[in-house]
N, C-alpha and C positions, 0 to 999 in steps of 0.2 A: 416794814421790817418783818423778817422771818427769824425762826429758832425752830432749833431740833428736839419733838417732843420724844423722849427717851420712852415713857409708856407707849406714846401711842403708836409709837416706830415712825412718825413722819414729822413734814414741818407745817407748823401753823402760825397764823399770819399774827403778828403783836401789833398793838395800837400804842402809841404814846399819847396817853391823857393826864388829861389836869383834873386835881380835886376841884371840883366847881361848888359843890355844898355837900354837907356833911350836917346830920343830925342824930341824934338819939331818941326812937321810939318807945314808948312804955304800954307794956299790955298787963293788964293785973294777972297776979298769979304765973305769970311767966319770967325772966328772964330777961331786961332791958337791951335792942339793937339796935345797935347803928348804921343808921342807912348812908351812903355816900353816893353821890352824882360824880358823873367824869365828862369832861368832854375835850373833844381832840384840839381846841383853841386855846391857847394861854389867854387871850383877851376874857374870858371868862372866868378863867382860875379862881377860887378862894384866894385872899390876901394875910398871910401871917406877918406883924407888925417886927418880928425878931426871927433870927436863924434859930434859936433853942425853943420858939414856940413851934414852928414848922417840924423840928426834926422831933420834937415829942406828938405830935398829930403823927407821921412816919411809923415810931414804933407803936402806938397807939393800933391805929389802921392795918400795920402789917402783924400785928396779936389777933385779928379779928379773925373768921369765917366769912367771906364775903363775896356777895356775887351781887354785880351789874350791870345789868338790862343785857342778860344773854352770856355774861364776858366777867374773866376771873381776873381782880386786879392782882398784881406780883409789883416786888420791886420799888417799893415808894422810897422815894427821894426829896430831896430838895433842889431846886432852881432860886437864884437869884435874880429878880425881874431891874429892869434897868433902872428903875425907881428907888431902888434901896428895899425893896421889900421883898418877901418870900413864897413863894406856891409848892405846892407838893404834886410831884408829875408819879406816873405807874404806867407800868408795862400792862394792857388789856388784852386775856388770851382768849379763846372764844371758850365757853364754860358749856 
């Protein structure tokens, strides 16, 4: 998928990924980050057990600063996997 980047006057390609792991780093004296992994398979997605735990990980993630492996996540959502359970998908712009 493509979109039109308004700064940059052109279009760049988006990736549709899956939160795959999500942790919080601690460094002393600093300021606690959260680091997030994405990858473009739902077979690896992270698993949220409820819809309201998934969509607080969402606005969680989408409060953050964050960039991965190259690539600015946007746009996190929710997915319902056919199990009954939840993943949280992001649009990956290149960063």
């Amino acid at each position: 998928m493509t979109m039109y980047d308004q700064a940059a006057g052109s279009e760049v390609r988006v990736i549709k990924s899956y939160v795959r792991n999500a942790r919080e780093m601690h460094k002393p004296g600093q300021q606690s980050k959260v680091i997030i992994e994405c990858d473009p398979c739902p077979e690896n997605a992270m698993v949220w057990n409820t819809k309201e735990e998934a969509e607080h990980a969402c606005r969680t993630f989408g409060s953050l600063d964050l960039s991965v492996e190259g690539y600015e996540p946007k746009n996190f959502r929710v997915e319902e996997t056919s199990v009954s359970q939840f993943v949280v998908v992001c649009d990956c712009i290149p960063g």
